[in-house]
C-alpha positions in Angstrom: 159.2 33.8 123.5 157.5 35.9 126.1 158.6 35.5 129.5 156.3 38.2 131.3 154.2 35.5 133.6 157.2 33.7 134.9 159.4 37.1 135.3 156.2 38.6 137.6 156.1 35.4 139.5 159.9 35.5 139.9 160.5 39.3 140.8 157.7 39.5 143.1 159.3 36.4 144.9 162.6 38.6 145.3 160.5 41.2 146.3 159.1 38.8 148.9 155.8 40.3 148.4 152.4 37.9 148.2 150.0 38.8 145.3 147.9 40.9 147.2 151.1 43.2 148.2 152.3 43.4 144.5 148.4 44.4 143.3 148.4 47.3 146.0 151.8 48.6 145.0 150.6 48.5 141.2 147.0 49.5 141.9 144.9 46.0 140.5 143.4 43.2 142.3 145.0 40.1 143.4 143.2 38.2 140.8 144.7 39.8 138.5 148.1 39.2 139.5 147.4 35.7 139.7 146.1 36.0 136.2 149.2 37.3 134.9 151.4 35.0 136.5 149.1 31.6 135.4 149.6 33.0 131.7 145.8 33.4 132.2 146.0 36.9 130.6 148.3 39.7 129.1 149.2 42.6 130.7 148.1 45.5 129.3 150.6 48.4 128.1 150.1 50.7 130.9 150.6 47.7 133.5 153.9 46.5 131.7 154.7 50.6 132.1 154.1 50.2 136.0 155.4 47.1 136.7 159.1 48.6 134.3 158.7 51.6 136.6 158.1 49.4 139.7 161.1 46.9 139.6 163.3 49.2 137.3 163.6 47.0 134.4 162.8 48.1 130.8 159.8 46.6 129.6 161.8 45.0 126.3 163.9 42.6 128.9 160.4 41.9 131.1 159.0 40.5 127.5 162.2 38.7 126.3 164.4 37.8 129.2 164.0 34.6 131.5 164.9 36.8 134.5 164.6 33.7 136.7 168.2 32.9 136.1 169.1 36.1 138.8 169.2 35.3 142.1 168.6 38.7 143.3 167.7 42.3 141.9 171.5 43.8 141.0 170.6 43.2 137.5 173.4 45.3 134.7 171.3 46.9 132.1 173.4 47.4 128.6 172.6 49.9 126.0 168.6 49.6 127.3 168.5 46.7 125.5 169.5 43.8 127.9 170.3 42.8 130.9 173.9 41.3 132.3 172.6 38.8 135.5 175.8 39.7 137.8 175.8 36.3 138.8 174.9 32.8 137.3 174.2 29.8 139.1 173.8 25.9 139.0 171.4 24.1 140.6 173.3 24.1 143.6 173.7 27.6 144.1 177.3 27.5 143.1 178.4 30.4 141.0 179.4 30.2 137.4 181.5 32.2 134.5 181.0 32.0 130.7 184.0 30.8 128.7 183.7 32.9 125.2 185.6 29.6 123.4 188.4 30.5 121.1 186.6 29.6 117.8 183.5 31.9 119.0 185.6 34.8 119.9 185.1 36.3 116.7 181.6 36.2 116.9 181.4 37.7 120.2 180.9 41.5 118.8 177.9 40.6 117.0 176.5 38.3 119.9 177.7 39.8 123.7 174.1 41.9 124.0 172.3 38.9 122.4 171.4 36.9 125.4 170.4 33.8 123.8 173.9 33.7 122.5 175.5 34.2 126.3 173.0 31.6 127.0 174.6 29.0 125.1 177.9 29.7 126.0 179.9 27.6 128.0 180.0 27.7 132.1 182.7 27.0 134.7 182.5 27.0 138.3 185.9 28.6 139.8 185.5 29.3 143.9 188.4 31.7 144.3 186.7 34.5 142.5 185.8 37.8 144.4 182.1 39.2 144.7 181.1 40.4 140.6 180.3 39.4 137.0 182.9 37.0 135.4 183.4 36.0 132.0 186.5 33.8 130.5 188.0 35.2 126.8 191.1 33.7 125.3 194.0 35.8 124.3 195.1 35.7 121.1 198.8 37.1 120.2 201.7 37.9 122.4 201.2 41.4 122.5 200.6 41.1 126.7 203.9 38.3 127.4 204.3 36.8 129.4 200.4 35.8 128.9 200.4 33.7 125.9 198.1 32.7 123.0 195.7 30.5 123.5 195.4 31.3 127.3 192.3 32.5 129.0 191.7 35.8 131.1 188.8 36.1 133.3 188.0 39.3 133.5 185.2 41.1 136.3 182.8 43.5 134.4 183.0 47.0 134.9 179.8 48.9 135.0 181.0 52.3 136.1 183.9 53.9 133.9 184.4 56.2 137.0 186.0 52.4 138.2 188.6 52.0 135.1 191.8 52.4 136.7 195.3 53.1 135.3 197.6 50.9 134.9 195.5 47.6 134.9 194.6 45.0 132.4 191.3 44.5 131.1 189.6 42.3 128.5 187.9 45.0 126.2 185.4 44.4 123.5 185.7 47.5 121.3 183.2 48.8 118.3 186.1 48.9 115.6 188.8 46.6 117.1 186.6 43.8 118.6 188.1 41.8 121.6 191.7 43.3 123.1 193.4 42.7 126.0 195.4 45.5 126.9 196.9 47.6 130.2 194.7 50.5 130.2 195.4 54.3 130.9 192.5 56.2 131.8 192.3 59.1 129.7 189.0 59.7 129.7 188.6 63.4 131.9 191.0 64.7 129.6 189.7 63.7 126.1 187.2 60.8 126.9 189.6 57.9 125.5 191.4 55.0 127.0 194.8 54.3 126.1 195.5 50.5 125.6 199.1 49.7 126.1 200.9 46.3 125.6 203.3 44.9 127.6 205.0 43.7 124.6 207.2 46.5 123.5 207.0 45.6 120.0 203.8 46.7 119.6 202.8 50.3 119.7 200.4 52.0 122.2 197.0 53.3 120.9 193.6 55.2 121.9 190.4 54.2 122.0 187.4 56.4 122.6 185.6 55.5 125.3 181.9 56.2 123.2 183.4 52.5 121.3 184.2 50.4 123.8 181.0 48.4 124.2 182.2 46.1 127.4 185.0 46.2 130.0 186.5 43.6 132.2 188.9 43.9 134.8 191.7 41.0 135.0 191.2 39.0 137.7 192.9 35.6 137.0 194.5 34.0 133.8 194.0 29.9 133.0 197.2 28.7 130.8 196.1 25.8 128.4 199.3 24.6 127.7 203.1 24.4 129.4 205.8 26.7 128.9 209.2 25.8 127.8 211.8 26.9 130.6 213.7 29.1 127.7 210.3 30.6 127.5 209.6 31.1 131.2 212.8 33.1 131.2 212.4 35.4 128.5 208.7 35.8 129.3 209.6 36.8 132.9 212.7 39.2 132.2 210.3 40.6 129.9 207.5 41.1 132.2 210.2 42.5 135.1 212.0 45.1 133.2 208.5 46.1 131.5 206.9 46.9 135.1 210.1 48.7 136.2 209.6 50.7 133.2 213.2 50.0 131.8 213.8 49.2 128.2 216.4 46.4 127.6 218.4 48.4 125.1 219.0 50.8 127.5 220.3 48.4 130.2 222.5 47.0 127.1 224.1 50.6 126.5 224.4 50.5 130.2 226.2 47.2 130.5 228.8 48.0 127.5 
């Protein structure tokens, strides 16, 4: 589907500009702006080319993107081949995540710069959440205890890799591994990797060039989708302590003997 009439209509709105201001910045006549807009007419190639180069948005997502769903211009371009809308909205203004649903998550690699796919994904509407780009993925595993399977982590997209910071977990979606959440250490001014570590000591540590990881998302919040047993809240929590303090629990054993 070609979206070009309503996307000029909707970016010249957010550039609160009339149809006589967008045909001087582009060099045409108002007429034909209004042409272009009323599905009246095409554009031609060298217009599409101007108006790309005017608003900054490859002509491929002008064509095939309904960019009506962005409430302003601080659009995420991906790979030149889509664009991420920061935020998403209901028809109340109220701002909305995706939840990538556990049975889809396997399915996300092939679909997460497919943005029909995005589009039919499920949406929540969570308050709290700071200023950004959210998306819900469920964990899978118990590699990052005391976080366990089945939960959710919603995770704040991460345009920049200058912004990846060590130490933090982050929801990755990676070219050879697919979806991982991991605590991350940024490697990547000394051989352009990311070292994903688990808080889960029984699992081993492992690098990841940065060229294959496709998305990142900072943790933000987890949702638990069931109850823990109180045996497990304990383990799950000694775990969790003596892994921050960066003690192993055979060591405190030798210790205690």
């Amino acid at each position: 589907m070609n979206f070009i009439s309503k996307n000029i209509k909707h970016l010249r709105s957010l550039k609160k500009l009339s149809q006589e201001g967008l045909a001087e910045e582009l060099g045409i006549t108002r007429s034909r702006v209004g042409s272009y807009e009323e599905s009246r007419s095409a554009p031609t190639i060298e217009l599409l080319l101007k108006l790309s180069d005017y608003f900054k948005i490859p002509v491929d997502i002008l064509l095939r993107n309904d960019l009506t769903k962005a409430k302003d211009f601080s659009f995420i371009e991906l790979n030149n081949q889509r664009v991420l809308f920061p935020i998403t909205v209901n028809s109340d203004n109220e701002n909305l995540i995706e939840v990538v649903p556990i049975k889809a998550s396997a399915g996300y690699l092939a679909g997460y710069d497919d943005p029909e796919y995005i589009e039919q994904l499920q949406k929540i509407k969570l308050p709290f959440l700071p200023t950004g780009k959210h998306r819900a993925f469920p964990i899978k595993g118990d590699s990052m205890l005391p976080m366990k399977d089945g939960a959710f982590v919603i995770g704040r997209f991460i345009e920049d890799r200058n912004d990846i910071k060590s130490g933090r977990t982050y929801v990755l979606i990676t070219l050879n591994d697919g979806m991982v959440y991991k605590r991350v250490k940024n490697n990547i001014n000394h051989d352009n990797s990311l070292l994903l570590i688990s808080d889960n000591k029984a699992y081993n540590n492992y690098s990841v060039p940065i060229s294959e990881v496709l998305e990142l998302w900072e943790f933000t919040c987890s949702i638990n989708t069931q109850e823990y047993s109180e045996e497990e809240l304990k383990i799950s929590s000694i775990i969790n302590m003596f892994n921050q303090l960066g003690i192993e629990l055979k060591t405190l054993e030798k210790v205690l003997k």
